[in-house]
C-alpha positions as CSV (number, residue, x, y, z in Angstrom):
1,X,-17.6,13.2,-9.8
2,X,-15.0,10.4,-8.8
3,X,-11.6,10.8,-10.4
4,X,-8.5,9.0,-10.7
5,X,-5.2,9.4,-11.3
6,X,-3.0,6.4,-12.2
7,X,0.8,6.5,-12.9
8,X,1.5,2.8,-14.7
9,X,3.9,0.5,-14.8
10,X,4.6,-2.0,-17.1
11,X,5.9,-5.1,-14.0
12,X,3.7,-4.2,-11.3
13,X,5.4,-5.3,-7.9
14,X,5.5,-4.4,-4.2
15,X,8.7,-2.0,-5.0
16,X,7.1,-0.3,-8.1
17,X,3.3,-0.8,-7.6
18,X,1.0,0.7,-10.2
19,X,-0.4,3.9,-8.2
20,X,-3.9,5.4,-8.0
21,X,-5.1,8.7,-7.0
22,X,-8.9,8.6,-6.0
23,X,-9.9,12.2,-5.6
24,X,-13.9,13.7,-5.4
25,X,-14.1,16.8,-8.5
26,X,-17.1,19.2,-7.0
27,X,-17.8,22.2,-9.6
28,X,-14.2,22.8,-10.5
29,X,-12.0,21.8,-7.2
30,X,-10.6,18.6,-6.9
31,X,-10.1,17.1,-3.6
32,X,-7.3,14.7,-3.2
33,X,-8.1,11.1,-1.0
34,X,-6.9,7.8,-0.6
35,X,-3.6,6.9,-2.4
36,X,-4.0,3.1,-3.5
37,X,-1.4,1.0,-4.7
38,X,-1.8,-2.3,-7.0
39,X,1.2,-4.9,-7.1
40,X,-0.3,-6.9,-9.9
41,X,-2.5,-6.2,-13.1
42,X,-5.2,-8.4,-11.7
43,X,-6.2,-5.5,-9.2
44,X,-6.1,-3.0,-12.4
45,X,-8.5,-5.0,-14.2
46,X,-10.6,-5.2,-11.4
47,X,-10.3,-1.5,-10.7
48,X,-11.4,-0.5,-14.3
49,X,-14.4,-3.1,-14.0
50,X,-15.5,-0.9,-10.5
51,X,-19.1,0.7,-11.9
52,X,-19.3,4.1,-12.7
53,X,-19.5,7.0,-12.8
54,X,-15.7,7.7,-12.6
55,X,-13.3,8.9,-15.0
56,X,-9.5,7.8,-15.0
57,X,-6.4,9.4,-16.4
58,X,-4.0,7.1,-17.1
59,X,-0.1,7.6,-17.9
60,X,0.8,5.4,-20.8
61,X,0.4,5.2,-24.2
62,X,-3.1,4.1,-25.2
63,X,-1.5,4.1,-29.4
64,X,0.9,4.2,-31.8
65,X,1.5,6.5,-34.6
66,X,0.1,6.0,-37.7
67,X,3.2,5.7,-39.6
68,X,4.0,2.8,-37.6
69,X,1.0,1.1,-38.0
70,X,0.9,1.7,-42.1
71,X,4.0,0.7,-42.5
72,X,4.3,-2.4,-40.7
73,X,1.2,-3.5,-41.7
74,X,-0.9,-3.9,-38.7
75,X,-5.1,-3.5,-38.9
76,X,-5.7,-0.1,-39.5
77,X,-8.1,0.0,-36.6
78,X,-7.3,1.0,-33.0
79,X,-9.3,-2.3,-31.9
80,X,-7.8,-4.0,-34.3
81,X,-4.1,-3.1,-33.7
82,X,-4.8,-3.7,-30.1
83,X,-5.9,-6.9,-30.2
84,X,-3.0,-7.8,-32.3
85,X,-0.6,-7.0,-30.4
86,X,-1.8,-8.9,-27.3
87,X,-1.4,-12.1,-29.8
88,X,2.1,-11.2,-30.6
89,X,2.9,-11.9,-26.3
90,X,5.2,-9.5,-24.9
91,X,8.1,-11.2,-26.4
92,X,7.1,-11.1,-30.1
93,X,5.6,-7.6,-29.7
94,X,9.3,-7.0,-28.5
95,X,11.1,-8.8,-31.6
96,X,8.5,-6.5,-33.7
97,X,9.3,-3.3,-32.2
98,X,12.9,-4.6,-32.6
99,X,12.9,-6.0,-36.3
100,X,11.2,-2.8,-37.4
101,X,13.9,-0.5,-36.1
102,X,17.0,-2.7,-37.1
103,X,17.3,-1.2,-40.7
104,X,15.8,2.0,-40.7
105,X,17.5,5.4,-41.0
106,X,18.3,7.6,-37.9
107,X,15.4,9.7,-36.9
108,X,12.9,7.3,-38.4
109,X,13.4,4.2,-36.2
110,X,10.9,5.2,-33.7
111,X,7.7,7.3,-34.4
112,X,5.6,9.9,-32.4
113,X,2.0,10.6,-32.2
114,X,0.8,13.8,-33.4
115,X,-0.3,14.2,-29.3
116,X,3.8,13.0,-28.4
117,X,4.9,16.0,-30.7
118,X,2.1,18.7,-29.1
119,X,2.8,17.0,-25.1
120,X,6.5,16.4,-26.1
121,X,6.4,12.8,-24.9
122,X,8.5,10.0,-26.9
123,X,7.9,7.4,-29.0
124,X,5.6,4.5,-28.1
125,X,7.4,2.4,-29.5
126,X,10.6,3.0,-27.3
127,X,11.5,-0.2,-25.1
128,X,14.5,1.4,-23.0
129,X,15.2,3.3,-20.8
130,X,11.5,4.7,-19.8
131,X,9.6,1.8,-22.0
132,X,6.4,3.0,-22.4
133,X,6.4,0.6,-25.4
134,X,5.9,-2.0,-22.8
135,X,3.8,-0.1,-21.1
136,X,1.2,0.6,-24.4
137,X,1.6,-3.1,-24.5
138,X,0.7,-4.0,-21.2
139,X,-2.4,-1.2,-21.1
140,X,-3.6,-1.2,-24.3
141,X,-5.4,-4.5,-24.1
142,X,-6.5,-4.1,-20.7
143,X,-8.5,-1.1,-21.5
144,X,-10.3,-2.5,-24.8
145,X,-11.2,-6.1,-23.2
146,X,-12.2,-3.5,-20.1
147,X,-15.1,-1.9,-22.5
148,X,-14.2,1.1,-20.7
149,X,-15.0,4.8,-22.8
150,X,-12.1,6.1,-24.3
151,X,-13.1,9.7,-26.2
152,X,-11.7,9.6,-29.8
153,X,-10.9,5.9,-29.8
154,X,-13.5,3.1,-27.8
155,X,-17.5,3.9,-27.3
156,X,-17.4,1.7,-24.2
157,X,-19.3,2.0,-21.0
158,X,-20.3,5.7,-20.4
159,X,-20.2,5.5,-17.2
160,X,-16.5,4.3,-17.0
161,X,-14.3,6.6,-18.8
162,X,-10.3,6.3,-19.5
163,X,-8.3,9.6,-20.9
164,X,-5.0,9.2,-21.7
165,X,-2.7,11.3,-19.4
166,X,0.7,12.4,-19.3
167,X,2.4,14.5,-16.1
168,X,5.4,15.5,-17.8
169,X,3.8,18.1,-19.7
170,X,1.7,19.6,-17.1
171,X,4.6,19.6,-14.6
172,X,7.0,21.2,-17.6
173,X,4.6,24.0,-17.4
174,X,5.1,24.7,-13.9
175,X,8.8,23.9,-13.1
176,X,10.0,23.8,-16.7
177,X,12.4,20.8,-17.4
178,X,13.9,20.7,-13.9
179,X,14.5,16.9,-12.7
180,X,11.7,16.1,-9.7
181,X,11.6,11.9,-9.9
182,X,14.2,9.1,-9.6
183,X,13.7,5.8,-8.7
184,X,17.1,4.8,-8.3
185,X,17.9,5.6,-4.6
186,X,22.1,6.5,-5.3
187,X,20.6,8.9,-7.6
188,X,18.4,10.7,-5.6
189,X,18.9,14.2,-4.8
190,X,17.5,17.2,-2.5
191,X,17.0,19.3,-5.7
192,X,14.4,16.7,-7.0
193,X,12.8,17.2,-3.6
194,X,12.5,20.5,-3.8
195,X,11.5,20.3,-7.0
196,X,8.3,18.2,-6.3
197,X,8.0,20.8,-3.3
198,X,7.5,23.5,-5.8
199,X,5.6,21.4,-8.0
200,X,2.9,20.2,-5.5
201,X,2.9,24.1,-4.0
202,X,2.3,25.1,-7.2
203,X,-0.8,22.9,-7.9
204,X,-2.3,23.4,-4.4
205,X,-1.9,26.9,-4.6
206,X,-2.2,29.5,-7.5
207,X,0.5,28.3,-9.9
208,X,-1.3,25.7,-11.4
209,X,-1.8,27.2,-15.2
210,X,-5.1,29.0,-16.1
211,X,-5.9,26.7,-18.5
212,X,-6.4,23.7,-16.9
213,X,-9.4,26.2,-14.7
214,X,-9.3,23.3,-11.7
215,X,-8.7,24.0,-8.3
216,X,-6.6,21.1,-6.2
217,X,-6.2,20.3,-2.5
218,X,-3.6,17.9,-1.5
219,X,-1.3,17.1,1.1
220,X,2.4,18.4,1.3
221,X,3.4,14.4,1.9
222,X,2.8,13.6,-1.8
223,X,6.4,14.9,-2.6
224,X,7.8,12.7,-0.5
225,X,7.8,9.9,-2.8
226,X,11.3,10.5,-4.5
227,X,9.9,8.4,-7.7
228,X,7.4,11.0,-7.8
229,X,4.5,8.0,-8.7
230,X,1.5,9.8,-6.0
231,X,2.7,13.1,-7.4
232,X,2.7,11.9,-10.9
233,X,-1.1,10.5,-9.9
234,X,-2.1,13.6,-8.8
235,X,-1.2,15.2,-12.0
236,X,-3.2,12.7,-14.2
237,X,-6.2,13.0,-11.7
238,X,-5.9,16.7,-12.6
239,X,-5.7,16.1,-16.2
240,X,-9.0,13.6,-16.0
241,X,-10.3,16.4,-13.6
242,X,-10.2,19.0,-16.6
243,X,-11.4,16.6,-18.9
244,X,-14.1,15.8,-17.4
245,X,-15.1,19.7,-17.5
246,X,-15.0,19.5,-20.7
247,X,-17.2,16.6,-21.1
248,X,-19.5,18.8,-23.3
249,X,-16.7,19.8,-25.7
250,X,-15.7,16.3,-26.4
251,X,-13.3,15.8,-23.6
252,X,-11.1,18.6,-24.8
253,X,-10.2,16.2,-27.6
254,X,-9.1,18.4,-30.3
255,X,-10.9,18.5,-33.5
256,X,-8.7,16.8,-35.6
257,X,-7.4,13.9,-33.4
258,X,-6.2,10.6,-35.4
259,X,-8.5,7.6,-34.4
260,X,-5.7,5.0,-34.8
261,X,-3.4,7.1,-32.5
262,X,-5.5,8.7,-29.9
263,X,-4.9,12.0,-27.7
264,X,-3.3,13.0,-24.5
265,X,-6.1,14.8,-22.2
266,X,-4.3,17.8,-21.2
267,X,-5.7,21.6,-22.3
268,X,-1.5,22.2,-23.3
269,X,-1.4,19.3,-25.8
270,X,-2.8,20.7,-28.6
């Protein structure tokens, strides 16, 4: 089965491409290939539209918690919230994100998934810092105008199938919280290398967790990136590898997942 790993971005360019995986999954052992990199969403649309079979993970939001959506009033449909929001532009989808925070209490500004709680990833509706409101933003719409399969949210092609991944809790697992990317070069450090080091040794060799029941093989060079984006698309290759495995079971996709939030695919997220 084809597999691939994509770490997102929400401004695509040369220095910060969005980055894609393509590994080969035979039985349970996933063999890494070629590392591609696109510097604009037109070469992600196109890449989703590839036929099938395939099955992508892909790290970034694909929804937002239903207490966001109830209360601000948006369709109570994950099509219908989607399409919404590509209406809104990226500015207004911005001042919304914005105007809804402004005068709410402390701890209920921005809201988590039931998956963000399990994978402990933030809020989809943060814009800062890591803004993987943006990125929902940016993703979202590509995937439901894609008519790609997303388990628990879109019956879409079935031969072209989209999980929601997330590296951070799969590398958490392995190195615990220890700091392994940066982007900013001032900030880069030989701890965050040897971090990925341990990381990527870990996944190659025995210390990948039980769980997950894949077997990877990889080059060493993938923690060379210090942004950690080809590690990070080895990790959600992994976590569309193991979904795929469970194919039968639903995709993994726990039993009581919320259809207007969706799920992250990984065996430690629920």
């Amino acid at each position: 089965m084809k597999i691939y790993g994509i770490d997102f971005t929400s401004r695509p360019k040369r220095s910060k491409p969005i980055t894609c995986m393509e590994c080969v999954l035979n039985g349970n052992r996933l063999q890494a290939g070629e590392l591609i990199e696109w510097r604009n969403f037109e070469e992600f649309e196109a890449a989703l539209q590839k036929p099938g079979p395939w099955i992508a993970g892909i790290d970034f939001p694909f929804g937002l918690s239903r207490t966001f959506i109830e209360n601000i009033g948006w369709p109570d449909t994950w099509q219908g919230y989607v399409a919404h929001v590509k209406t809104l532009r990226r500015k207004g989808f911005r001042v919304a994100l914005d105007d809804y925070r402004e005068n709410r209490q402390p701890g209920d500004k921005e809201h988590r998934r039931k998956s963000d709680i399990a994978a402990g990833s933030i809020s989809p509706q943060k814009l800062y810092r890591t803004p993987v409101g943006l990125m929902f933003y940016e993703g979202a719409p590509r995937l439901l105008e894609a008519g790609v399969t997303i388990p628990g949210l879109q019956q879409g092609d079935p031969e072209r199938i989209v999980v929601e991944a997330y590296p951070g809790v799969m590398a958490r697992s392995i190195i615990g919280r220890r700091s392994y990317k940066q982007d900013t070069k001032k900030k880069q450090t030989e701890d965050q290398y040897l971090a990925r080091k341990e990381l990527l040794e870990a996944i190659t060799g025995n210390g990948i967790p039980e769980s997950y029941g894949i077997q990877v093989d990889a080059p060493m060079s993938l923690a060379d990136d210090p942004g950690a984006d080809h590690l990070d698309a080895l990790l959600c290759a992994v976590q569309a590898a193991w979904a795929w495995t469970q194919r039968d079971r639903g995709y993994g996709l726990p039993s009581d997942i919320d259809p207007l939030e969706g799920w992250i695919a990984d065996p430690l997220s629920h």
